[in-house]
VEXSEDO-437586 format. One record per residue (C-alpha): residue number from 1; residue in three letters; x, y, z. Coordinates in nm, 3 decimals. Layout:
[NUM 'ALA' [X Y Z]]
...
This chain:
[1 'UNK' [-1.550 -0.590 -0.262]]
[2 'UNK' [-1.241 -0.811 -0.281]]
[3 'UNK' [-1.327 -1.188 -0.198]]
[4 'UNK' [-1.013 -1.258 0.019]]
[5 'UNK' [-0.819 -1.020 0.226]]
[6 'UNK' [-0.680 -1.121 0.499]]
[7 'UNK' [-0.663 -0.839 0.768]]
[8 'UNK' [-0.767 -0.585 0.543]]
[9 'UNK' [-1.120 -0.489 0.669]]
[10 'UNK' [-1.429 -0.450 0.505]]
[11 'UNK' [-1.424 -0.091 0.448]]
[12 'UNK' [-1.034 -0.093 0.382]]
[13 'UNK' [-1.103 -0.343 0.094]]
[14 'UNK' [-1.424 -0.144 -0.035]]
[15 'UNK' [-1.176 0.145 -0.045]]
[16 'UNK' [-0.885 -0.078 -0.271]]
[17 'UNK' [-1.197 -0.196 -0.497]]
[18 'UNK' [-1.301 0.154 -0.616]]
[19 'UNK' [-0.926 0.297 -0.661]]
[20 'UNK' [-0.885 0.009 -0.876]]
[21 'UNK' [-1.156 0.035 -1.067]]
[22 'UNK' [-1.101 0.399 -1.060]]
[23 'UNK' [-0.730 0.395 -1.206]]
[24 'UNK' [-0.915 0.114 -1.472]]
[25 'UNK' [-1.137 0.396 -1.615]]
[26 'UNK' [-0.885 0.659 -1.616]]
[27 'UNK' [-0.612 0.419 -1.778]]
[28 'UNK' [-0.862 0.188 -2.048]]
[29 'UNK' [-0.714 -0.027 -2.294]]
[30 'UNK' [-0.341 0.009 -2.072]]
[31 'UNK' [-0.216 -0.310 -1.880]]
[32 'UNK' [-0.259 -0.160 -1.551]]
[33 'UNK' [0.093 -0.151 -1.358]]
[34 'UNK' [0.039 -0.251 -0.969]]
[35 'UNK' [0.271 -0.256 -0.664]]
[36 'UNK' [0.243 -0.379 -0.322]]
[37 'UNK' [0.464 -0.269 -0.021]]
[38 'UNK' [0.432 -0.591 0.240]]
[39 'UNK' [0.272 -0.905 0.118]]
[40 'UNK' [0.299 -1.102 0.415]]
[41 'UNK' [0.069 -1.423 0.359]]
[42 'UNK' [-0.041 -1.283 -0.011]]
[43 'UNK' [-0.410 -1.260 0.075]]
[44 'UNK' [-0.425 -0.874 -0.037]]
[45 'UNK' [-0.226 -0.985 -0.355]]
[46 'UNK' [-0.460 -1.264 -0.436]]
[47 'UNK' [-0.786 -1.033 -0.338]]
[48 'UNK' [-0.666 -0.811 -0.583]]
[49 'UNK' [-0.570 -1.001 -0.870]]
[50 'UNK' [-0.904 -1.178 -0.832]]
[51 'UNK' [-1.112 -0.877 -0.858]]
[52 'UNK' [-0.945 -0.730 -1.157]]
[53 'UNK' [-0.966 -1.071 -1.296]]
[54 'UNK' [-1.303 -1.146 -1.270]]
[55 'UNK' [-1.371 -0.788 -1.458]]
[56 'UNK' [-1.130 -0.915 -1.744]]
[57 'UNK' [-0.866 -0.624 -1.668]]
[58 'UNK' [-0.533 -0.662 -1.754]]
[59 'UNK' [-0.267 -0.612 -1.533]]
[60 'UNK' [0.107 -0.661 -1.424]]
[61 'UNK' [0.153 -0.696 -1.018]]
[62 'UNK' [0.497 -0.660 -0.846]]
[63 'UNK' [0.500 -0.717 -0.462]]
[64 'UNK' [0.834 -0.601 -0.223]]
[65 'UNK' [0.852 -0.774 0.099]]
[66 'UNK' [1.134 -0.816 0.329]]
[67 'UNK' [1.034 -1.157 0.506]]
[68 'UNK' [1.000 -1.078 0.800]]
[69 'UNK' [0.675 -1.220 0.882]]
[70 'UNK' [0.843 -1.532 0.715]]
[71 'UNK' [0.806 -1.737 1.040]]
[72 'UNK' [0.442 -1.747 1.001]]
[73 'UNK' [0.400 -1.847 0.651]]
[74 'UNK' [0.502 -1.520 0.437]]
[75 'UNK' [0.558 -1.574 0.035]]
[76 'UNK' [0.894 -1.548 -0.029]]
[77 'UNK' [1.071 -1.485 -0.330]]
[78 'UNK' [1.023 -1.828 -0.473]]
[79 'UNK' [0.693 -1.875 -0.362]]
[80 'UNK' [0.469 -1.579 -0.511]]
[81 'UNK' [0.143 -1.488 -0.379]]
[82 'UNK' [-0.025 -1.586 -0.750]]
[83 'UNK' [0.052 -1.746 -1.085]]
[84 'UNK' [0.271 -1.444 -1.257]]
[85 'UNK' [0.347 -1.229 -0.980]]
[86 'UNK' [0.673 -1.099 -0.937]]
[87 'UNK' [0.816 -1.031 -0.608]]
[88 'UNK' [1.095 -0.814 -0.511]]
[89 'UNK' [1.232 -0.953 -0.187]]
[90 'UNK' [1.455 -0.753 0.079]]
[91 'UNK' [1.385 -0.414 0.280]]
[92 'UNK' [1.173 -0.132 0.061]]
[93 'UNK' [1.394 0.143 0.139]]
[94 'UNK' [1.669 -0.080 -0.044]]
[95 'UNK' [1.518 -0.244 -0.346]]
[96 'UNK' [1.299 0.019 -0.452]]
[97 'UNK' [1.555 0.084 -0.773]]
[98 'UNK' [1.429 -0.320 -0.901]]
[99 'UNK' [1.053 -0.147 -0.898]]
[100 'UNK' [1.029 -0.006 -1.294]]
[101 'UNK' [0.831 0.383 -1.301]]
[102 'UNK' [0.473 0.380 -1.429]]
[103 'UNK' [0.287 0.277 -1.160]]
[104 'UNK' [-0.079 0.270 -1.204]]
[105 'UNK' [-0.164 0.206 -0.881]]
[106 'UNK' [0.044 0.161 -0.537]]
[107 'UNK' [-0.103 0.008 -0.196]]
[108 'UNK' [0.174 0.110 0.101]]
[109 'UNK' [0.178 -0.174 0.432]]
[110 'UNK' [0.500 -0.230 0.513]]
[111 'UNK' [0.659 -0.158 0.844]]
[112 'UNK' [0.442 0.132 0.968]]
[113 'UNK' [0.649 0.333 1.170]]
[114 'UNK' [0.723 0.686 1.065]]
[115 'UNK' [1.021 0.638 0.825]]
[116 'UNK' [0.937 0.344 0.645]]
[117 'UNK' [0.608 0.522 0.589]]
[118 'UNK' [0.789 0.800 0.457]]
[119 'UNK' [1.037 0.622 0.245]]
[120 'UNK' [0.800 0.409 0.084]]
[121 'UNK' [0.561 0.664 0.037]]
[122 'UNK' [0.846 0.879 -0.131]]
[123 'UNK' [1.018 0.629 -0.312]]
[124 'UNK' [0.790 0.416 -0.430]]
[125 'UNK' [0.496 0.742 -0.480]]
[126 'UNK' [0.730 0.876 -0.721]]
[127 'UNK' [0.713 0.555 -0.942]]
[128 'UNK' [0.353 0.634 -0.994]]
[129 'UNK' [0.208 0.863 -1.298]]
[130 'UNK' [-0.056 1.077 -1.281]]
[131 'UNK' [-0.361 0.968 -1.266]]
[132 'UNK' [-0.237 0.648 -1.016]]
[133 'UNK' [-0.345 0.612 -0.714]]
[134 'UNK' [-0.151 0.538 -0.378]]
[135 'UNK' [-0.325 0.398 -0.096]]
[136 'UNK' [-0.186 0.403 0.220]]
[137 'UNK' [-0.302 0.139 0.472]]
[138 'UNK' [-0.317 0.142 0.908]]
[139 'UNK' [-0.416 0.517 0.854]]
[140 'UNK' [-0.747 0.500 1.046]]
[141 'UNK' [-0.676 0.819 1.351]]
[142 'UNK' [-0.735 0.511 1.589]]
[143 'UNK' [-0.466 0.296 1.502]]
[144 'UNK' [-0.160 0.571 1.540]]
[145 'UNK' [0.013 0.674 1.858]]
[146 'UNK' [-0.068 0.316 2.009]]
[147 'UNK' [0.346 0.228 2.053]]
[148 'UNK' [0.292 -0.110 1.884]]
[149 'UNK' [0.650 -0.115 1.777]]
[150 'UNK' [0.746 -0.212 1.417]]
[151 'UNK' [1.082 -0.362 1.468]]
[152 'UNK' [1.272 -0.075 1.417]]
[153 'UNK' [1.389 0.246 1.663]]
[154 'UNK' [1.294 0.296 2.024]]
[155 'UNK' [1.016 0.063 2.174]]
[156 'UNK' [0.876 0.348 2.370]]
[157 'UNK' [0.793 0.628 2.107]]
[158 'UNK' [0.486 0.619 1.952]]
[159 'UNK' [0.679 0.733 1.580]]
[160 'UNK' [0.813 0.344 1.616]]
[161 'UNK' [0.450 0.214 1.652]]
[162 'UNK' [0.191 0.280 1.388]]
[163 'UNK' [0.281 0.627 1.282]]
[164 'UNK' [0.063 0.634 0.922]]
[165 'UNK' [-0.062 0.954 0.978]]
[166 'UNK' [0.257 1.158 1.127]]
[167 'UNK' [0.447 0.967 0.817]]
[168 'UNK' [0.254 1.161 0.617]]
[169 'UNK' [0.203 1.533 0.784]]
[170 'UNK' [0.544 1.505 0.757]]
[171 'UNK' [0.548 1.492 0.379]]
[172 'UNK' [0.314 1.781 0.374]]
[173 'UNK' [0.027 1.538 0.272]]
[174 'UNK' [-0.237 1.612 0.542]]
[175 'UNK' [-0.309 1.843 0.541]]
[176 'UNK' [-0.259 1.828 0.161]]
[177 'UNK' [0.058 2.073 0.115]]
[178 'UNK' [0.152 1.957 -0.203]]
[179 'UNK' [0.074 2.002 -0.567]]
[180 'UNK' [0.194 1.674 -0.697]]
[181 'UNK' [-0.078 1.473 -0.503]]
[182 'UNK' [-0.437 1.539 -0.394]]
[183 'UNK' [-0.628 1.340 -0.111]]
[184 'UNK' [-0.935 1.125 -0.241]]
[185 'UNK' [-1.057 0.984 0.054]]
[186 'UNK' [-0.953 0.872 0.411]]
[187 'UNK' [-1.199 0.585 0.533]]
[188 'UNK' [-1.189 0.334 0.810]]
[189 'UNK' [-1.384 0.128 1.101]]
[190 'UNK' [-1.491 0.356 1.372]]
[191 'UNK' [-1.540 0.070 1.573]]
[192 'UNK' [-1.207 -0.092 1.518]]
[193 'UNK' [-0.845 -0.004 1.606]]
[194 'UNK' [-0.644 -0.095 1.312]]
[195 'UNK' [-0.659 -0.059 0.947]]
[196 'UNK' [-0.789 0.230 0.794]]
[197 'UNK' [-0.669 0.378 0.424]]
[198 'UNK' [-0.549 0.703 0.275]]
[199 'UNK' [-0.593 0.701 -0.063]]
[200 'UNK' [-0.391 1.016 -0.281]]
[201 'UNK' [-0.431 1.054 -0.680]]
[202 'UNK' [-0.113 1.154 -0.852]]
[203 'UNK' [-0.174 1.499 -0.986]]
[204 'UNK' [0.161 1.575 -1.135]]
[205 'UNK' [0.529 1.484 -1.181]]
C-alpha cells in the first residue's frame, strides 16, 4: 500500500499499488514512464514515487495540473511534488501535446465532470502503450450524479459534478465497447462516497 496519499483511500491506493507493480512485471528492465492528471498538494505523487522507490524501480514521473487548487497549497510549476518530477502546468485539455507517448502507466483526477473526464481519458489514454495501465479515480457508483460541481458548465446538472462513470460509457468503456482497452478492475469503499478507481489495460494501438 502507498505510505502517503492524501485523499486517496485505502482501497483506491491498494488498487494504484498493484497496477504499478503490475505494469513493473510486464515492462522489466524499462524505466517505467508515469503521468498524473491533478496533483493538487502532491501527496499521490510522493505515495507513488515512494513505493516504486523503495522496490528499486526505475521510473520517470510527469504531473499536469492547472492550479487551481493553488489557494490551498497546490505544487506549482516551480515547486514539484518530489526531487525530479516534472510538471506540466495549465489546463489538460491544452497541454496534453508537452506530455511525450509511451506511457507506462496513467492515473486520471483532474476536474471530474464529464468532459474533462473524457478529454483526459482520450488524450492522455492514447499516450499510453499496450500493456499500460490507466486508472481512473472518483469512479466508485456512489460518488457520481451527486452535482458537486467542478468549476466548469451548469451548477445544476449532475454531468458538471462527478460524472467518472458517464465520462466513460460515453467512450464506450463500460460497458467495455472497445478493442483498444480492456477493464481490469473497478474497486472502491462501499461505505464511503468518494473515491473509487477504474483501472483499463491498454490492449492495442
Amino acid at each position: 500500500m502507498l505510505k502517503r496519499f492524501g485523499l486517496i483511500t485505502a482501497v483506491d491506493a491498494t488498487a494504484i499499488a498493484h497496477s504499478l507493480l503490475a505494469v513493473a512485471k510486464q515492462f522489466a528492465g524499462t524505466t517505467l514512464n508515469l503521468c498524473e492528471i491533478g496533483i493538487c498538494h502532491g501527496e499521490t505523487s510522493r505515495g507513488m514515487a515512494e513505493f516504486l522507490t523503495d522496490r528499486g524501480i526505475a521510473f520517470d514521473y510527469v504531473g499536469v495540473d492547472n492550479g487551481r487548487d493553488g489557494a490551498g497549497g497546490a505544487v506549482c510549476a516551480d515547486v514539484p511534488p518530489f526531487a525530479g518530477a516534472r510538471v506540466v502546468q495549465g489546463e489538460s485539455s491544452h497541454v496534453y501535446i508537452e506530455v511525450s507517448n509511451g506511457l507506462h502507466f496513467l492515473f486520471v483526477d483532474g476536474g471530474h465532470d464529464i468532459n474533462h473526464v473524457m478529454l483526459d481519458a482520450l488524450h492522455y489514454g492514447d499516450k499510453v502503450l499496450p500493456g499500460g495501465r490507466m486508472i481512473l479515480h472518483d469512479a466508485s457508483p456512489l460518488a457520481q450524479n451527486k452535482c458537486d460541481w467542478q468549476g466548469t458548465g451548469p451548477k445544476h446538472h449532475p454531468d458538471f459534478g462527478t460524472a467518472t462513470l458517464e465520462a466513460i460509457r460515453t467512450l464506450g468503456m463500460l460497458p467495455m465497447l472497445r478493442p483498444d482497452w480492456r477493464i481490469v478492475e473497478h474497486t472502491y469503499d462501499p461505505a464511503l462516497d468518494y473515491g473509487g478507481v477504474i483501472v483499463f489495460e491498454r490492449v492495442a494501438i
